[in-house]
C-alpha positions in Angstrom: -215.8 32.7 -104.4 -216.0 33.7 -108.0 -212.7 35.6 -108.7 -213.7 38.6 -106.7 -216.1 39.9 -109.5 -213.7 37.3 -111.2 -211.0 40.1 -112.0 -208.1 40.5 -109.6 -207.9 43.7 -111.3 -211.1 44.4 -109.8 -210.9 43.7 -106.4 -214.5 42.8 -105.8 -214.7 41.3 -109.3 -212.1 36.3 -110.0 -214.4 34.4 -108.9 -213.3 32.3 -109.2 -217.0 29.9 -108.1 -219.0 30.7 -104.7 -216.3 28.9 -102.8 -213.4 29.7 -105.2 -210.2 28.6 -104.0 -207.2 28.6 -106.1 -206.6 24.4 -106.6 -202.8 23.9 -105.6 -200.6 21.2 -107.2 -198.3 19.1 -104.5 -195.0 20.1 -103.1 -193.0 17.8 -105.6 -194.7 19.8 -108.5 -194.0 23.1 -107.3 -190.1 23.0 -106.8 -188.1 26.1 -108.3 -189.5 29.1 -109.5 -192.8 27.3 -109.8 -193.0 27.0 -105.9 -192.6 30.9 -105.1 -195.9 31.2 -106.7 -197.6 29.4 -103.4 -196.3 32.6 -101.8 -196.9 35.6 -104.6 -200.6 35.3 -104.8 -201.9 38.5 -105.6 -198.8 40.1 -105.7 -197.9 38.2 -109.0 -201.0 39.5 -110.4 -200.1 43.2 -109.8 -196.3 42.9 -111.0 -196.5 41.4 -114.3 -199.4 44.0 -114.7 -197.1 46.8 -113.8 -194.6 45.4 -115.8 -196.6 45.3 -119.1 -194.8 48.6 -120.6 -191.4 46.8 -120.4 -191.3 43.2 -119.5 -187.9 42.6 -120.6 -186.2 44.8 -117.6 -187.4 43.2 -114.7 -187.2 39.8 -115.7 -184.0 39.7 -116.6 -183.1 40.2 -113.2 -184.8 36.7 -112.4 -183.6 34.7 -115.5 -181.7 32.6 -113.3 -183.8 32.0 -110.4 -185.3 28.7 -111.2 -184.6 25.9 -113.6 -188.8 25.9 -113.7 -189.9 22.2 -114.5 -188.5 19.3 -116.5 -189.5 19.1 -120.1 -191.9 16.0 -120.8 -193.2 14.6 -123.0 -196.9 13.9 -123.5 -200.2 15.1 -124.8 -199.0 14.6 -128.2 -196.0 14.6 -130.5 -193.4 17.7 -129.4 -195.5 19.0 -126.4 -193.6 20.1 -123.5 -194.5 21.2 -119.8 -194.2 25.3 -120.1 -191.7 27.3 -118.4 -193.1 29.5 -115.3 -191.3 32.5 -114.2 -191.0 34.2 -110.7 -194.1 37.0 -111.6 -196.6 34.3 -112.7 -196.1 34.6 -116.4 -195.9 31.5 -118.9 -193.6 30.5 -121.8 -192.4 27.8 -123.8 -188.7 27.7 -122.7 -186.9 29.6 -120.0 -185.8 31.6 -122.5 -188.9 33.9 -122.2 -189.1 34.2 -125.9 -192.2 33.0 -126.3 -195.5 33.3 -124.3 -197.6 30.6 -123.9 -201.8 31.9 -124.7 -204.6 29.9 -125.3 -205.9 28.6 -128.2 -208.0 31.1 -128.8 -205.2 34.1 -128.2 -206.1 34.6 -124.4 -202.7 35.3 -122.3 -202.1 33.4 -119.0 -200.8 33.7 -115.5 -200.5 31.0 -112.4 -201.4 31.9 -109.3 -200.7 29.4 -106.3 -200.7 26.5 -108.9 -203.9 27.5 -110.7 -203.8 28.6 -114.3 -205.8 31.9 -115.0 -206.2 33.3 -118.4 -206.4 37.3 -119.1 -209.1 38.5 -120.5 -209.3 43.0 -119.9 -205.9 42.5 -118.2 -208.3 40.6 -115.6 -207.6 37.0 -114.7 -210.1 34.4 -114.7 -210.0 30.6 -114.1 -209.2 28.5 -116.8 -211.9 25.1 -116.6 -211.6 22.1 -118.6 -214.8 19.1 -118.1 -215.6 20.4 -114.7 -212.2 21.2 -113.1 -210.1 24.1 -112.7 -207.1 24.0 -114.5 -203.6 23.7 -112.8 -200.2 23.8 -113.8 -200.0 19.8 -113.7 -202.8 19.6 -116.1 -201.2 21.1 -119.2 -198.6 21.3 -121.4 -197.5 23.8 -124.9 -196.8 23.1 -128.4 -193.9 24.2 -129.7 -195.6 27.6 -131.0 -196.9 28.4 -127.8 -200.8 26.9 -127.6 -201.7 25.5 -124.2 -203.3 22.1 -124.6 -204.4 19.3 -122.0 -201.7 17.3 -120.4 -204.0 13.8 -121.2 -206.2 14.7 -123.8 -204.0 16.6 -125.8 -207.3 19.2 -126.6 -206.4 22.6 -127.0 -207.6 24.9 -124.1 -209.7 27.8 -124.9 -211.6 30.2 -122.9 -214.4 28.5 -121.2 -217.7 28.5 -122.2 -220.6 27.2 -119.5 -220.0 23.5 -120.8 -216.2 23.4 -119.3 -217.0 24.9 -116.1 -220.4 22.2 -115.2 -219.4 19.4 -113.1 -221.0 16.2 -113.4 -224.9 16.6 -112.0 -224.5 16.2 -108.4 -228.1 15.3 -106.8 -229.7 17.8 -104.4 -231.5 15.6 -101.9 -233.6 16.9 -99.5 -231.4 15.2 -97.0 -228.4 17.2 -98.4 -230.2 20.5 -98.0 -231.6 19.2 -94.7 -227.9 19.0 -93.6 -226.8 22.2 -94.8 -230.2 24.4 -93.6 -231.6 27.2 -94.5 -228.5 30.3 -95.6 -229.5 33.0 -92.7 -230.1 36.7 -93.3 -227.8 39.2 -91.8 -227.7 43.1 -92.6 -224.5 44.2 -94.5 -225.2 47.9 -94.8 -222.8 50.5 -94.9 -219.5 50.8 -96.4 -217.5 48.3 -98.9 -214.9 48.9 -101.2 -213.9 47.4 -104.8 -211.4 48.0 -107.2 -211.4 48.5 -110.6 -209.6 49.9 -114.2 -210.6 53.4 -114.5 -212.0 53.4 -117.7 -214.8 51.2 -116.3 -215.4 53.4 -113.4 -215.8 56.5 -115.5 -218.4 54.4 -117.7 -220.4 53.5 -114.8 -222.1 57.4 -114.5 -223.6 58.5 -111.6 -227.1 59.1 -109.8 -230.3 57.3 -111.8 -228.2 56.4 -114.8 -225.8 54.5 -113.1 -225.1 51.1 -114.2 -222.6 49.0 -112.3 -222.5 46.4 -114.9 -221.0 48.2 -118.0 -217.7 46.8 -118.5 -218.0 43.1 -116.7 -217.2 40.3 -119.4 -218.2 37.4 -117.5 -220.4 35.2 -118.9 -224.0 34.7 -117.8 -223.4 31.6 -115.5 -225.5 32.7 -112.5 -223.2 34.8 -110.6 -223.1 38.0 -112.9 -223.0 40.7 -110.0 -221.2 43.6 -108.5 -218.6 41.9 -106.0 -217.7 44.2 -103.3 -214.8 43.6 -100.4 -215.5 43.6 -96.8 -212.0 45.8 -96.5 -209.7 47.4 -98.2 -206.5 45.5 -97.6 -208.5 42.6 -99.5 -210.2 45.4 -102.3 -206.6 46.4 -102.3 -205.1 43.3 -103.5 -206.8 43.6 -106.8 -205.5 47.3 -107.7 -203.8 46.7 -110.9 -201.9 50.1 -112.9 -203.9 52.2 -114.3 -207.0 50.6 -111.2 -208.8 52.8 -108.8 -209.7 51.7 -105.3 -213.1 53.0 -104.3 -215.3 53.3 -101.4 -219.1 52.1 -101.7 -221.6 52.9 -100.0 -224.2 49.7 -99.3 -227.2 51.2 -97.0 -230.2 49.2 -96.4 -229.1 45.5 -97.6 -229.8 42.5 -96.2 -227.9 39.3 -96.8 -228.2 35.4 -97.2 -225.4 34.2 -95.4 -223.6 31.9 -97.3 -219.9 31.5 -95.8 -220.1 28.5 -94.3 -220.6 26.2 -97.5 -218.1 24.3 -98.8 -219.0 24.3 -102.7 -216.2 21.9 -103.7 -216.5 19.4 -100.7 -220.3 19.3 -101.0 -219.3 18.3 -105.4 -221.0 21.8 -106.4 -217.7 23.4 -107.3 -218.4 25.0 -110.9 -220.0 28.5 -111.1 -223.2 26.6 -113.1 -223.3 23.4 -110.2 -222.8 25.8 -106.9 -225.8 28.6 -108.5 -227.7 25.7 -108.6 -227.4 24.5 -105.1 -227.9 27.7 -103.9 -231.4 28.7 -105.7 -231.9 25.0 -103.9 -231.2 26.4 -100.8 -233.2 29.5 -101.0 -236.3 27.9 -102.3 -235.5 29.8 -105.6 -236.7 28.5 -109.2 -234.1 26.4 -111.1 -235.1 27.9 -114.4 -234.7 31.5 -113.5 -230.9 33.5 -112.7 -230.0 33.5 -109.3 -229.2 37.0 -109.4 -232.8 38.1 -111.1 -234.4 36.1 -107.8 -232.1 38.1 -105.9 -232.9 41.4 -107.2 -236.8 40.7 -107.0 -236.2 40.7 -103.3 -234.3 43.1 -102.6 -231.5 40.4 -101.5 -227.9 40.2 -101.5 -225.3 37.1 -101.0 -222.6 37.3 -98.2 -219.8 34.5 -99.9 -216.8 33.7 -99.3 -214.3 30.3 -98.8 -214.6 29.1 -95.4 -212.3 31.2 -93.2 -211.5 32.9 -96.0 -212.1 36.7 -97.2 -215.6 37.6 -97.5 -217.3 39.2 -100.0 -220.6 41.0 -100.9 -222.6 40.1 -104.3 -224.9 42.8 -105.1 -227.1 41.8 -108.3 -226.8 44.7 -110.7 -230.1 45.9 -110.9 -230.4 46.7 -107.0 -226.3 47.9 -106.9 -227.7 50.5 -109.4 -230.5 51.4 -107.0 -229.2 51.4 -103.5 -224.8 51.4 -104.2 -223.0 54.6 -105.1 -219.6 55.7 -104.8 -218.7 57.1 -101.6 -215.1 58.0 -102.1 -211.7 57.6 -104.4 -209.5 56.1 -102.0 -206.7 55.4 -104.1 -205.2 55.1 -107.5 -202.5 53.0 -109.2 -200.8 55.2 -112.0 
């Protein structure tokens, strides 16, 4: 799904896209300290946050753990293929002297191959023309500006226009084929996590207002992500996060695990919104999430034996969600 609610730092908030999976690069491309990044997932996420008082301690430690990949040429005149260290973080040189950000100031981190850039201390996916951005698809410039590995364009923080795939058709024979999402209850308890400061702006009772303090960008999918567990909520408790407990009663779900966004060609945030307003008989022209909320509907997400996640469109998370419990913090 989207990055859950697109932040790891919130665990129910990366989403990465309804089916978002983290695109790998092959084994030859992820030798060295670039392939311990298949395994650090998550946990690369919460380190180089924890480490962002002192970076230059812990690193140190792991300045000679990989040779990371072969410079190369390409892109343009004096680019090079970035250095990536053991916690996910991205420089010019294995020097670490020099972090590679985006050309509009954004800093980055890989996870499993993909390239995320941190927006809040949150990651989010980095798109360019429709596809998520790996760590095969880019290079630097000497000054530290990430820039497309074949078009030599500088990479910036998406807007709507990087993130839409090509206009994939939705037949009546594709819908026919995928049926009807079912309705299931998912009422009771689910869990999120989040930066404190957020939390504290939400309120509580009638003025609550789950929204304040998520930067995504209106591309169908702005809701309040909520894990089915904590071990998964978990997994997105950054320092200074809170791990809470939230109460769901009374909501019913469209079922939407078993859809493959990416194999159907509806991978993008924009393309897979629009297959499922197909699915749900919903208008094209209005947000998924406002034909949610009108009734009184949730989404049930996640990649195919994957976690699973809860999207609750804001407006009904502030009428029927509140905070149960403070399960844990992250100091």
């Amino acid at each position: 799904m989207h990055s859950h609610d697109r932040a790891k730092s919130s665990a129910a908030e990366t989403r990465q896209v309804p089916a978002r999976t983290s695109v790998r690069v092959g084994a030859a491309q992820l030798q060295g300290v670039l392939g311990q990044q298949t395994t650090a997932g998550n946990a690369a996420v919460v380190q180089m946050l924890r480490r962002a008082g002192s970076p230059g301690a812990e690193r140190s430690a792991h300045a000679g753990a990989g040779t990371g990949p072969s410079v190369q040429r390409a892109g343009g005149e004096g680019n090079a293929v970035p250095f990536f260290d053991p916690y996910g973080d991205v420089y010019v040189t294995s020097d670490e002297s020099t972090e590679v950000k985006t050309a509009d100031g954004h800093g980055l981190m890989v996870d499993q191959g993909s390239l995320k850039y941190l927006e809040a201390d949150s990651p989010f996916d980095l798109w360019h023309r429709g596809s998520v951005l790996t760590t095969a698809d880019v290079l630097c410039t000497p000054g530290g500006v990430l820039v497309h590995r074949t078009t030599g364009q500088p990479i910036s923080k998406p807007t709507a226009m990087d993130t839409e795939t090509a206009q994939t058709e939705i037949s009546a024979e594709l819908l026919d084929r995928i049926g009807t999402p079912p309705t299931v209850s998912v009422a009771g308890t689910h869990y999120k996590s989040v930066l404190r400061p957020r939390r504290e702006g939400w309120g509580a009772g009638a003025t609550q207002d789950f929204s304040i303090g998520d930067r995504r960008a209106e591309d169908g999918w702005r809701g309040m992500y909520l894990a089915t567990s904590q071990a998964h909520a978990r997994g997105y408790l950054v320092q200074g996060g809170v791990l809470l407990e939230i109460a769901t009663p009374n909501l019913r779900a469209y079922d939407l695990t078993g859809i493959d966004y990416a194999a159907l060609g509806f991978a993008s945030p924009l393309a897979s919104a629009r297959l499922v307003k197909a699915l749900l008989g919903f208008d094209q022209d209005r947000d998924l999430m406002e034909s949610l909320a009108e009734r009184n509907m949730v989404l049930r997400s996640g990649e195919p034996g994957g976690e699973v996640e809860v999207i609750v469109p804001y407006p009904l998370a502030n009428r029927q969600c509140q905070v149960s419990a403070e399960l844990e913090r992250n100091e």
